[in-house]
C-alpha positions in Angstrom: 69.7 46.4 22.0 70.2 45.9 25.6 66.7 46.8 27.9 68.7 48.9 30.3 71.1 50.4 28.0 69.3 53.7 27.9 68.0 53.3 31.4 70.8 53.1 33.7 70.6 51.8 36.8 69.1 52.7 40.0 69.4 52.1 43.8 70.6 49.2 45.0 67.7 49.0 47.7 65.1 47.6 45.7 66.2 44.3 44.7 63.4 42.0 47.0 65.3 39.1 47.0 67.6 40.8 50.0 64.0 40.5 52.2 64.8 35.8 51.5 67.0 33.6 52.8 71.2 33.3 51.3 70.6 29.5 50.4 67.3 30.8 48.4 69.5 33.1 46.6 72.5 31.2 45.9 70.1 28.8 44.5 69.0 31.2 42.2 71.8 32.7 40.9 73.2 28.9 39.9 70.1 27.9 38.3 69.1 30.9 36.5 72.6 32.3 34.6 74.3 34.1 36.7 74.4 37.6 37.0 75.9 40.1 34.8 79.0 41.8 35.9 77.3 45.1 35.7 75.1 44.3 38.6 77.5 42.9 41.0 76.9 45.7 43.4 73.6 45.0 43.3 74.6 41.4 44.1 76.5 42.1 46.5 74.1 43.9 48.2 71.3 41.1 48.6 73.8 38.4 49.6 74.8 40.9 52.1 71.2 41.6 53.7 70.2 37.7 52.6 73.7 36.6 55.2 72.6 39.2 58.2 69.0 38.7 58.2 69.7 34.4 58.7 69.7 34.5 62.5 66.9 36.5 62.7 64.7 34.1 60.2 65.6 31.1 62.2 64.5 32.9 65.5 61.2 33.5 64.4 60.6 30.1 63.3 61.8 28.7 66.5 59.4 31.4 68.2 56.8 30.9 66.2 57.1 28.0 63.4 54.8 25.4 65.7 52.3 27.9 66.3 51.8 28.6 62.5 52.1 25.0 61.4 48.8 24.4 63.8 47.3 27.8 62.4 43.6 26.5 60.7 42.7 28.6 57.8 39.0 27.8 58.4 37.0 29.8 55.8 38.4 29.2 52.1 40.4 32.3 50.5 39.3 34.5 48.3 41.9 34.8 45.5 41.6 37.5 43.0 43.0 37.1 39.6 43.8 38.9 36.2 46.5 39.1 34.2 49.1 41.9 35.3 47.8 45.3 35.1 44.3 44.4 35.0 43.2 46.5 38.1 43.4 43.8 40.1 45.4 46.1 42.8 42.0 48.5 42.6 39.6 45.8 43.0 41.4 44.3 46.0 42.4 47.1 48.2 38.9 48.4 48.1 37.5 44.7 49.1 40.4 45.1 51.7 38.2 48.0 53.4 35.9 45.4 54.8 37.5 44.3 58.1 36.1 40.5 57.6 39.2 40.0 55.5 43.2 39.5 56.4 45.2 40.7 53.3 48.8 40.5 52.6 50.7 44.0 53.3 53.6 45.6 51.7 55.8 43.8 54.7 54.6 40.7 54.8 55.5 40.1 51.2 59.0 41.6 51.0 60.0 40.0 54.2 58.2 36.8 54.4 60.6 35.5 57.1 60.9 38.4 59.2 57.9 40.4 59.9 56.7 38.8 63.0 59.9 39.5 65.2 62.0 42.0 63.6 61.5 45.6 63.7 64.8 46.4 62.6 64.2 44.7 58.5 61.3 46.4 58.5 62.4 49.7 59.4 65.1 48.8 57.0 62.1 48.2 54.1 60.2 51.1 55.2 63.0 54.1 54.4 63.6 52.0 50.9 60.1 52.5 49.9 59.0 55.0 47.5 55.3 57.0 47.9 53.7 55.9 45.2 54.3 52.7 42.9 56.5 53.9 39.9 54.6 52.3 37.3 51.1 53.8 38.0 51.2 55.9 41.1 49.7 53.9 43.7 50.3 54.5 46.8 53.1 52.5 49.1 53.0 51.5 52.5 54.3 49.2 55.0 51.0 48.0 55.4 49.0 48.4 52.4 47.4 45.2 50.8 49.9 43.9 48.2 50.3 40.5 46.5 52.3 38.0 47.5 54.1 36.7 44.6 56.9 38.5 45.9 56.8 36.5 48.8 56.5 33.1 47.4 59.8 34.3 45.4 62.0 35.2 48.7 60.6 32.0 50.4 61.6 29.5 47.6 62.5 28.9 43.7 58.9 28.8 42.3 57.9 31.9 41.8 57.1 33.9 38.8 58.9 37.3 40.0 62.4 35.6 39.6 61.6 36.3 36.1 62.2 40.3 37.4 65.6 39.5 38.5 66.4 37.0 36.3 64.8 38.2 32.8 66.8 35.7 30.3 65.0 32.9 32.1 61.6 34.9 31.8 60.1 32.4 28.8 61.3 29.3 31.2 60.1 30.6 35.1 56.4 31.7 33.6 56.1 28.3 31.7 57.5 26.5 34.9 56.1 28.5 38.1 52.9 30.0 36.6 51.8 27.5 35.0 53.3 24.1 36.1 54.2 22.8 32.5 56.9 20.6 32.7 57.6 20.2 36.3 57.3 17.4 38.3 54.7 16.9 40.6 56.9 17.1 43.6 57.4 20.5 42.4 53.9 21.6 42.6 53.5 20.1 46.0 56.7 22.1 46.7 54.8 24.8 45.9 51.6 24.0 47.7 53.7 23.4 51.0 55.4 26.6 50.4 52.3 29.0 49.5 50.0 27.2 52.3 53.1 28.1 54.7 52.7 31.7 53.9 48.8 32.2 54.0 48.8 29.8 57.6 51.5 32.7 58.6 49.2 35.8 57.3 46.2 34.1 59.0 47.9 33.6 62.4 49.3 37.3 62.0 45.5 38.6 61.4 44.0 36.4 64.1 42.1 34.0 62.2 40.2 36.4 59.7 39.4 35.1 56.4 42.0 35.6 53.7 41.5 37.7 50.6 44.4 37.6 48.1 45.7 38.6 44.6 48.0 37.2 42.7 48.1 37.7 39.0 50.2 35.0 38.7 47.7 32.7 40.1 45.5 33.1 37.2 47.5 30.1 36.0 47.3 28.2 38.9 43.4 27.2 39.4 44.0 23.4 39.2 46.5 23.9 41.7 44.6 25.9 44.0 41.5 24.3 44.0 43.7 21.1 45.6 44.4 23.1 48.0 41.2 24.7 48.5 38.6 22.8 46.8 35.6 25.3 47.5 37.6 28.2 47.5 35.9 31.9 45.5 37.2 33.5 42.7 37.2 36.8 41.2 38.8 37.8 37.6 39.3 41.4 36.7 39.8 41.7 33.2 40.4 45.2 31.1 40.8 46.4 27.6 43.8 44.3 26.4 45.5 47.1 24.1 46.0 48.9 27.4 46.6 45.6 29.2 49.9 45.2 27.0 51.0 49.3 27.3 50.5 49.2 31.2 52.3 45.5 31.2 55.1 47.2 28.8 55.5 50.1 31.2 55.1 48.3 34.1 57.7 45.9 32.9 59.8 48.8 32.5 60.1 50.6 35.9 60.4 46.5 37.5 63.2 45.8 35.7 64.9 48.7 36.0 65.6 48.5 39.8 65.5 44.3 39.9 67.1 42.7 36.9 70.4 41.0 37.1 70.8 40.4 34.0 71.0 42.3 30.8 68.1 41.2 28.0 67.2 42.5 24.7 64.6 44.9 24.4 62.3 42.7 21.9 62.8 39.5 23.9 61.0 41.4 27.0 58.3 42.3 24.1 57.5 39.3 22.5 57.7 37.2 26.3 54.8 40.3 27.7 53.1 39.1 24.2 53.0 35.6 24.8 52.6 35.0 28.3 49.2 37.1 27.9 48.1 34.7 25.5 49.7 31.8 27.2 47.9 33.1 30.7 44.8 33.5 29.2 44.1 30.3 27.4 44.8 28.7 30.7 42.3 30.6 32.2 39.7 30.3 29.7 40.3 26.3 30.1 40.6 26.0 33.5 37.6 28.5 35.0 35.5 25.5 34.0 36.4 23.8 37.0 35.3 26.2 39.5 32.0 25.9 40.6 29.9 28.5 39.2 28.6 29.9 42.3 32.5 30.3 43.2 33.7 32.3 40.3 32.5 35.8 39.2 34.1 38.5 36.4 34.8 41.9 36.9 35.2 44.2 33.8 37.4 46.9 35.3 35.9 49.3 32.9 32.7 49.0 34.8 34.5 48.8 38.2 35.8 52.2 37.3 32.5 53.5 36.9 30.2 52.2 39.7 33.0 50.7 42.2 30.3 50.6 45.3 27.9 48.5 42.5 30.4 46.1 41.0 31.2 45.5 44.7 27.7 44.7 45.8 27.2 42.6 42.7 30.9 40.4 43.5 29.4 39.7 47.4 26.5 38.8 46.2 27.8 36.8 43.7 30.0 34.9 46.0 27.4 34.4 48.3 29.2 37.0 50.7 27.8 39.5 53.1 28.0 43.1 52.8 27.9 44.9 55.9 26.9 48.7 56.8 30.4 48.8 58.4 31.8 47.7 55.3 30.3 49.9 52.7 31.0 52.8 55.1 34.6 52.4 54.8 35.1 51.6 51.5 33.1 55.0 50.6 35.5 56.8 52.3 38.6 54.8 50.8 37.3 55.8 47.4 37.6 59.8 48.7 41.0 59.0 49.5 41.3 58.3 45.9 39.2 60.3 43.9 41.8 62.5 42.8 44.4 59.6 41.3 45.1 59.4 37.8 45.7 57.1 35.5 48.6 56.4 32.9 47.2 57.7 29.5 48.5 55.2 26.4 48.5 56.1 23.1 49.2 52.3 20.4 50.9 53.1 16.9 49.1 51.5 14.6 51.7 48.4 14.3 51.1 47.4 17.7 47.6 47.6 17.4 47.3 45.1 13.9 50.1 42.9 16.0 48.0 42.5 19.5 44.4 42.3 17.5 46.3 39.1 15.5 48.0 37.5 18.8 45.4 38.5 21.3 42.4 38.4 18.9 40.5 35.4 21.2 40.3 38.2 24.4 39.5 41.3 22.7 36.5 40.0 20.4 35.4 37.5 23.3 35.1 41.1 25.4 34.0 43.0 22.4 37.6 46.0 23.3 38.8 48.4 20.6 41.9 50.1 20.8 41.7 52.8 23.4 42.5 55.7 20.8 39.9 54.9 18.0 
């Protein structure tokens, strides 16, 4: 059965590849299948955004394409990662209190191109955004930290979130863009060129300050990033996988809805949120062995819930970072801001539970999880 069948479809306005470039997206579309005729409008709407916002994105890299080309990012990121719905988003906007850091906003990710000259696309962003995130109620704004996957997506082909629009190809992008397995190396360096663009940009934007970023998606990239940054820190935020695969699953659900432009079977979307988890995590696992140990630290989101202010203290010091008066004040007072947000409550049949303690067996005893309703 079709994934949107019973779903409908919803405004036009939220498809992020409008925020790239018209050669981007024909690119796309002939690489990737095509779109269903049942989404033309939606089509039709980001190749009409994509064709009026082209003499704007070459002004601002005549303006200011030189400038961030020269732009030094002199203190190594900070990257946070964890598979989707991991509380990553938690983790990094409260980090995000500490005014050391540049983060990437809500604007800067859906109009990677644009946001340094041109007030008009972002007013144009800002009346399409809704208050809250539909998937779990966090908040939206212009300039709230976000992660820029998104961005990567409308400012080339390798990026995970195609997968969004382009959901028959889901199995193929994640393999290809999260990953790297079987692409050629010129692909990766594509990449490299591409993301180390961006973050020069954000960096120039913030006036030098030291970048903190998350990217689920980059949980797959380590090898990759630490070419790019050899002594760069990590954090990974893991959570109780049973609700890992009911947040992905709804999650999945309120991104596709508005994105997709292509119909796809309902157990195909399944089985894909099923094996990239496993697919993501084994890479991890693998991989985290090449970061220096003084460089990587592990979050259990559980216990990030409970003591935010500690686990906080515990990452900095961990990382060798410095946690300032200044900072502590004003992450205490983003947690008040927060205090009354609640969470999606999931309930697993007992099916799904037997199915994720077979396929994600290695994560749940390695972090000694139940499911959530036992």
């Amino acid at each position: 059965m079709s994934y949107f069948r019973k779903k409908g479809l919803t405004r036009i306005d939220q498809q992020f590849l409008a925020g790239g470039s018209f050669r981007n997206w024909v690119h796309l579309v002939a690489t990737n299948g095509g779109v269903d005729w049942r989404y033309w409008i939606r089509s039709l709407y980001v190749s009409v955004v994509a064709l009026l916002n082209t003499p704007f994105r070459v002004y601002e890299n005549a303006r200011f394409g030189a400038r961030i080309a020269a732009t030094p990012i002199r203190e190594v990121p900070i990257f946070i990662l964890g598979h989707w719905r991991s509380g990553t988003t938690h983790v990094m906007r409260l980090m995000a209190q500490d005014p050391v850091f540049a983060v990437v906003t809500f604007v800067h990710t859906m109009i990677p191109g644009l946001y340094l000259s041109s007030p008009l696309f972002r007013a144009i962003l800002v009346s399409s955004l809704p208050n809250v995130r539909p998937m779990d109620n966090v908040t939206v704004a212009p300039d709230a930290a976000e992660e820029e996957e998104y961005a990567l997506g409308n400012l080339g082909p390798y990026s995970f979130y195609h997968a969004l629009s382009f959901p028959k190809k889901m199995r193929e992008i994640f393999d290809k863009y999260v990953l790297f397995e079987g692409v050629e190396r010129k692909v990766i360096e594509q990449w490299q060129a591409i993301y180390l663009h961006f973050l020069k940009k954000v960096t120039f934007s913030s006036g030098g300050k030291r970048l903190l970023l998350k990217n689920p998606a980059n949980t797959g990239r380590i090898p990759t990033l630490l070419e790019m940054f050899p002594n760069a820190k990590f954090i990974h935020v893991y959570r109780n996988p049973y609700v890992v695969y009911s947040s992905t699953m709804h999650w999945l659900d309120k991104e596709l809805v508005p994105t997709a432009l292509q119909d796809v079977d309902e157990e195909l979307v399944r089985e894909n949120a099923l094996r990239n988890y496993e697919k993501l995590m084994l890479r991890y696992e693998a991989d985290k062995a090449l970061i220096p140990e003084s460089n990587l630290v592990e979050v259990r989101f559980e216990d990030f819930e409970i003591n935010p202010l500690g686990e906080i203290a515990r990452v900095y010091q961990a990382l060798g970072l410095t946690l300032t008066p200044e900072a502590q004040t004003q992450m205490q007072q983003y947690l008040r801001t927060v205090m009354g947000y609640k969470k999606n409550v999931y309930r697993l049949d007992p099916r799904t539970q037997q199915v994720l303690a077979r396929r994600w067996g290695f994560m749940i005893r390695r972090w000694h999880y139940k499911p959530p309703n036992t």
